[in-house]
VEXSE-352972 format. One record per atom (N, C-alpha, C): x, y, z. Coordinates in steps of 0.1 Angstrom, whole numbers, plus 5000, padded with zeros to 4 digits. Atoms other than C-alpha are relative to their C-alpha. Example, Ala and Ser with C-alpha at 12.3 -4.5 7.8 and 13.67 -1.06 7.14 Angstrom:
2
500949885000
512349555078
500950125000
499149895000
513749895071
499250115008
# end
This chain:
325
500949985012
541550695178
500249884991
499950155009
543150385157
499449905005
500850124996
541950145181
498250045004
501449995003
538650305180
499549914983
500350055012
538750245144
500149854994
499450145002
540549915142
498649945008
501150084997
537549795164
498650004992
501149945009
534349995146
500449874989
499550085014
536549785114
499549855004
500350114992
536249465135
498449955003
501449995001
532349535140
499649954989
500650045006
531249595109
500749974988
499950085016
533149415078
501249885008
499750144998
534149045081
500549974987
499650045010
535948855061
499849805002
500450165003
535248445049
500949964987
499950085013
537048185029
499249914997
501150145005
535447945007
501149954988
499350045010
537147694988
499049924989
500950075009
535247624956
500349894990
499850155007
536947344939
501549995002
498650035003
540647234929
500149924992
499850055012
542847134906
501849994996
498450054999
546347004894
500950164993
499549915007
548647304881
501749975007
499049984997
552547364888
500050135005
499649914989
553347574918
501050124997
499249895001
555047914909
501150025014
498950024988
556747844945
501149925003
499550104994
557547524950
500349914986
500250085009
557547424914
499749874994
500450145000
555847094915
498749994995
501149935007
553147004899
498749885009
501150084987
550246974929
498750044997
501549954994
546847024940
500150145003
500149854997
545947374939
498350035005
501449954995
542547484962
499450134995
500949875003
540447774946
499550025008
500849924989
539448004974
499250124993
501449895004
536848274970
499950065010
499849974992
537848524997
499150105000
501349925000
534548715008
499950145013
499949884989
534549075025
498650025003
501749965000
531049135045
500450115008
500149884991
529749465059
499349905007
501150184991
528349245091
499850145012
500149944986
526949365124
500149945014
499250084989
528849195152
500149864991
499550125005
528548845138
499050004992
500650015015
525548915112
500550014990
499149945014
527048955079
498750024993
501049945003
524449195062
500249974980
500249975013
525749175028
501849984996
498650025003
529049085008
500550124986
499749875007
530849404993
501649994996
498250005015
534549254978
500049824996
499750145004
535548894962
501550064999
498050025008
539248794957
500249844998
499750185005
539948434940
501649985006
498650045002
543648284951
499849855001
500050185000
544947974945
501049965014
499549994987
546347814977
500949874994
499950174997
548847464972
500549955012
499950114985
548347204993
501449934999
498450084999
552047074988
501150115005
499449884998
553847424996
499450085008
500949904992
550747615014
500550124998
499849915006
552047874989
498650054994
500949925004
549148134985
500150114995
499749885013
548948414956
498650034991
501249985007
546248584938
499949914986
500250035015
544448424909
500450084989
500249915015
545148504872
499949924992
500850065017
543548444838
500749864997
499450075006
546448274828
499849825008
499950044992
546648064859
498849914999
501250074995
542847954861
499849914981
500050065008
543047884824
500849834998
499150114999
545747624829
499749865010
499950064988
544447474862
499349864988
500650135001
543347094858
499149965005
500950074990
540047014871
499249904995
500750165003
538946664853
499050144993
501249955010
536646884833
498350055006
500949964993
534747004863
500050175006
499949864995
533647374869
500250075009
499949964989
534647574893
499550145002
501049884998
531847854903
500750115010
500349884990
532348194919
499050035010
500749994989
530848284950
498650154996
501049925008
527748494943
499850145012
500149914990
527648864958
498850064996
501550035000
524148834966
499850065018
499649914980
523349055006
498649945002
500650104988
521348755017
499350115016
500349954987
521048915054
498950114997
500849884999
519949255042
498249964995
501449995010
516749085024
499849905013
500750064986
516348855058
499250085010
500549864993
515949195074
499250075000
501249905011
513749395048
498949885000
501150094996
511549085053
499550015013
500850004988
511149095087
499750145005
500949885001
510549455085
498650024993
501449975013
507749435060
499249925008
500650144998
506349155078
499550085019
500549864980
506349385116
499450134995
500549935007
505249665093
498049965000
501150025006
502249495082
498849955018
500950034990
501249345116
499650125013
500349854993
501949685133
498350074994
501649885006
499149865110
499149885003
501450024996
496849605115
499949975015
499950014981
497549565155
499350144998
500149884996
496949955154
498150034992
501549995006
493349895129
498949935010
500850054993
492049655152
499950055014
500549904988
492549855183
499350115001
500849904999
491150125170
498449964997
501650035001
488149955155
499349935018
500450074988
488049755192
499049854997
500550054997
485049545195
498949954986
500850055012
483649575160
500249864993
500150155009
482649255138
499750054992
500450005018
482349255102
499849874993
500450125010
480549065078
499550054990
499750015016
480049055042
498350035001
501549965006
476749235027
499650034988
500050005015
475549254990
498950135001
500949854999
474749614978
498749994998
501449985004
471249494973
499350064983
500649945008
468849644949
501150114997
498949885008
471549934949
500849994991
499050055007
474549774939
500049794998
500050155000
473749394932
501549934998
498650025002
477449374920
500349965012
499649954989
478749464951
499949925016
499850054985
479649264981
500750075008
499249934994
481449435010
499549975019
500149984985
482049435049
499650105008
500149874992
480549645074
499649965015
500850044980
479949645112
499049965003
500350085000
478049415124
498350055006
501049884986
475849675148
499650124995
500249875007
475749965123
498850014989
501749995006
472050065105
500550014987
500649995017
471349995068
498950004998
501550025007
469150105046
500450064989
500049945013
468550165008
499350074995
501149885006
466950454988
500650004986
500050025014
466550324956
499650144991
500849875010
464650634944
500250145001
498849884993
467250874956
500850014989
498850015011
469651054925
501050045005
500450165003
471750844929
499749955010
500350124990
470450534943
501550025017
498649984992
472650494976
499749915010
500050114989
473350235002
500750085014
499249884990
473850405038
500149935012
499550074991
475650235064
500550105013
499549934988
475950415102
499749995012
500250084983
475850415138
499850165008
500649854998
474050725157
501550075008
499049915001
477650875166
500450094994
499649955010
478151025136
501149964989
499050045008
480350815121
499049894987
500950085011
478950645087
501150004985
499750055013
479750495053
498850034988
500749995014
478050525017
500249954990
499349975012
478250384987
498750044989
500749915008
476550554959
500249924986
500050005011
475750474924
499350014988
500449935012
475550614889
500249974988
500050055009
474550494858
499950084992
500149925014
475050714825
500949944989
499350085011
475950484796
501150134993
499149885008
479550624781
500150105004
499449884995
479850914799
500449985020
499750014986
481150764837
501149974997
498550034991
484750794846
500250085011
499449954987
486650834876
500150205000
500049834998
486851244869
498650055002
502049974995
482751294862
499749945011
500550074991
482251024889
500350125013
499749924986
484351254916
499550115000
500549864998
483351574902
498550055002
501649984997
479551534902
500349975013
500750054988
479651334934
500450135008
499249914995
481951664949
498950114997
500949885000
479451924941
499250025010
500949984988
476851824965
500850025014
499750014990
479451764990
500750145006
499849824995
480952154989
498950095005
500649934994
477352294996
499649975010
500450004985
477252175033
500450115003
499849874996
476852415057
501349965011
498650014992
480552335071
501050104996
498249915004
483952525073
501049944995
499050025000
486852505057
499849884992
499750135014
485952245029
500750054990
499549975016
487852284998
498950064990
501249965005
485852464972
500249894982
499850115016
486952214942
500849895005
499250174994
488251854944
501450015002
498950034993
491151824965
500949904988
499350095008
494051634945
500049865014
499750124992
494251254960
500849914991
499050105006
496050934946
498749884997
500450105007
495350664928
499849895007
500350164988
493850304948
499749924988
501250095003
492050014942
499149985009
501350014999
488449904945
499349884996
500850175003
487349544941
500649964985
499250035010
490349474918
500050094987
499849865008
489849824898
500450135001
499349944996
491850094893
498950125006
500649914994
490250394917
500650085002
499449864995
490650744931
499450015011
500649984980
490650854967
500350125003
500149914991
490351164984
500150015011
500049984986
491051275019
500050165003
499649914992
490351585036
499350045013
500650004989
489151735069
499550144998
500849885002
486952015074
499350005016
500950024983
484552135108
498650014994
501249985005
480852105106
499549975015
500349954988
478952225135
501049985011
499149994985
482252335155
500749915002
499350105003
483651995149
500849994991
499650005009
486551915132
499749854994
500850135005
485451585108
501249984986
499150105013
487251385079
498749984987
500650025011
485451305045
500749934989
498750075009
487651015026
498549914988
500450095009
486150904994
500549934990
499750105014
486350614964
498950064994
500650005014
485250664929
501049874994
499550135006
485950354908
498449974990
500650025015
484450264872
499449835000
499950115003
483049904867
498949954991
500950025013
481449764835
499050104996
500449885004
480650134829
498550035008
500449934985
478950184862
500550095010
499549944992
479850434884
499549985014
499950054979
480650374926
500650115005
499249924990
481650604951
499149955013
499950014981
482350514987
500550095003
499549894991
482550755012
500149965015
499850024983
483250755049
500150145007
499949854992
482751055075
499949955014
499950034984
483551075108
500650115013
500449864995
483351365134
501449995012
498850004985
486051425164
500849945004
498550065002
489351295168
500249875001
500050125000
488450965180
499149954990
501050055009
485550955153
500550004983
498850035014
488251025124
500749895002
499150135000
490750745138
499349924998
500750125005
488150515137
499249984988
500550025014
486450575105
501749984991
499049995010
489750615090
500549824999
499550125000
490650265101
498949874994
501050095003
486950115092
500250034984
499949985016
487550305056
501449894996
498350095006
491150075053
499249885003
501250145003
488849745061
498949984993
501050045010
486349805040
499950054990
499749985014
487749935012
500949884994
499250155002
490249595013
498849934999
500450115006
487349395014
498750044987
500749965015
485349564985
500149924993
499750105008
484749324959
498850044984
501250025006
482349304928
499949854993
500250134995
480948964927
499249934983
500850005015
479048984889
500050104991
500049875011
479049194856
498450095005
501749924999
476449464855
500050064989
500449915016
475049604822
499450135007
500849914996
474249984826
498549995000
501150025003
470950064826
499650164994
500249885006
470050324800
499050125004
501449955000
466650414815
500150075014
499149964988
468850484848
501050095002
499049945004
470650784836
499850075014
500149934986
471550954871
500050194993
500349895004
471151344871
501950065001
498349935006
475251534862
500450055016
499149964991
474951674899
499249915014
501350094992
473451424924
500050045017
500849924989
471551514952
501149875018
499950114984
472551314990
499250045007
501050024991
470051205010
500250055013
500049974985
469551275046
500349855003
499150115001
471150965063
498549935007
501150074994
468150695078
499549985010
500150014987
468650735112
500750155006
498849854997
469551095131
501149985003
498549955000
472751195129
500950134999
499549845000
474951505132
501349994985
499250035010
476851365104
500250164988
500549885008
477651685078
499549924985
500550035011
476551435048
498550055001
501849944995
472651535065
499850134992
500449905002
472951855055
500450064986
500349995018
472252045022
500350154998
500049895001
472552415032
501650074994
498149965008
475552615009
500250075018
499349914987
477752765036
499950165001
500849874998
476853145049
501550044994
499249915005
478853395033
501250045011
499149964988
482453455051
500349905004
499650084993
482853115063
501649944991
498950055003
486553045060
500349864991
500550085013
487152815028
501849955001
498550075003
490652565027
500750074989
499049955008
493252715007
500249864984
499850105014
492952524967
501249895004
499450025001
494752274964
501049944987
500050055018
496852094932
498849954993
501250035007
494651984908
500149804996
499650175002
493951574907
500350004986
499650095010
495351374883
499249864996
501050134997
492951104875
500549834989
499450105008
495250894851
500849885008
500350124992
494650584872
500549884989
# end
């Protein structure tokens, strides 16, 4: 068991000298008055020959005339003679461990996006300006997936999809002084509880706080079934020059959630807004806004408008958001 330990000991903590300067003093040994080397004796927790991090210091003076070695003291280091040159401490700074936490953050990052681009596959994306909807508004979308705008839709709305059922939206609503992130979710959330689906939430789900083209936003996630399917529903709300936005994303069956889920993480990063926008007073959107039918068929549940039949099993409430973004 000791030479278990004595090795484990041997593993992980090391020990290093460093000699950081010198200087003339009289030897408590050899009484002469020599060169004395300041060492800076450094304990590391290491892992085999990494040294992760330094967790003791010990200063001794060593002389080079006697090779009499003894801990530093006050008095001692006060006295030493070094021409008037300083002699620094060794800094217990865990170098390694932040070499490490680097190249985890750094395989972290290339992991999620190795695992975004396999799931997107084959998709391309390029940069599209919300148009007449959102002129602000630049953003990426698949390269292969149907747009179209319905200006005269409350609200206006930009609808991005591909006849799978998987699709994007972004929406927007103008009501001078009365749009934040809470009215923005809670209107846009009204229309989206009277689909005829199961198991939606019957009031806004609590989500967390994002961003959205360098403004602070709110996001939503939850999943629900709509016709027999189980489906995802992740939306943004975000405020800008007292405009209201909401993006949404939906996406139907297990591979039709992992891939929207991954297209919503690319095209919410490249969200941008590209110019100011003055409300428009004469553009007041209506408090509960309607959603269109999408441009092209789709089994999407954003299509449909019907409340849910009486009896159909309803998600269990959840906390209440917090919108102090």
């Amino acid at each position: 068991m000791d030479g278990l330990l004595r090795a484990l000991v041997g593993v992980l903590v090391k020990q290093r000298s460093r000699i950081r300067g010198s200087g003339w003093l009289i030897c408590p040994n050899c009484h002469e008055h020599a060169s004395q080397d300041v060492v800076d004796q450094m304990t590391f927790l290491s892992f085999f020959f990494y040294r992760l991090t330094p967790v003791a210091r010990h200063r001794i003076l060593h002389c080079r005339r006697c090779d009499f070695k003894r801990p530093s003291t006050s008095g001692e280091m006060a006295k030493l003679e070094t021409s008037g040159t300083s002699i620094k401490r060794a800094w217990l700074f865990p170098v390694g461990l932040i070499g490490i936490l680097a190249a985890a953050f750094f395989g972290y990052v290339f992991i999620v996006g190795s695992a975004d681009s396999a799931v997107i596959g084959d998709l391309k994306f390029s940069p599209i300006s919300g148009g007449v909807i959102a002129p602000a508004v630049q953003v990426e979308i698949p390269n292969t997936w149907n747009v179209a705008f319905a200006k005269s839709h409350t609200p206006p709305q930009m609808i991005v999809n591909e006849t799978s059922g998987t699709q994007m939206a972004i929406y927007v609503i103008r009501d001078p002084g009365h749009v934040t992130l809470q009215t923005m979710m809670e209107a846009h959330y009204k229309d989206i509880v009277n689909f005829n689906a199961q198991q939606v939430p019957r009031s806004v789900p609590a989500g967390e706080c994002a961003h959205l083209g360098g403004e602070a936003a709110y996001k939503i996630e939850y999943t629900f079934k709509a016709a027999g399917n189980k489906a995802v529903m992740i939306v943004y709300v975000v405020v800008h020059d007292g405009v209201g936005y909401a993006l949404t994303f939906t996406g139907q069956s297990d591979d039709g959630i992992t891939k929207i889920t991954a297209i919503a993480h690319h095209v919410s990063g490249s969200f941008e807004f590209t110019a100011q926008e003055t409300p428009d007073p004469s553009a007041i959107a209506s408090a509960s806004p309607s959603v269109a039918p999408t441009p092209t068929p789709t089994p999407t549940p954003i299509a449909a408008t019907t409340p849910a039949p009486s009896g159909t099993p309803t998600a269990t409430p959840g906390p209440t958001p917090d919108y102090a973004c």
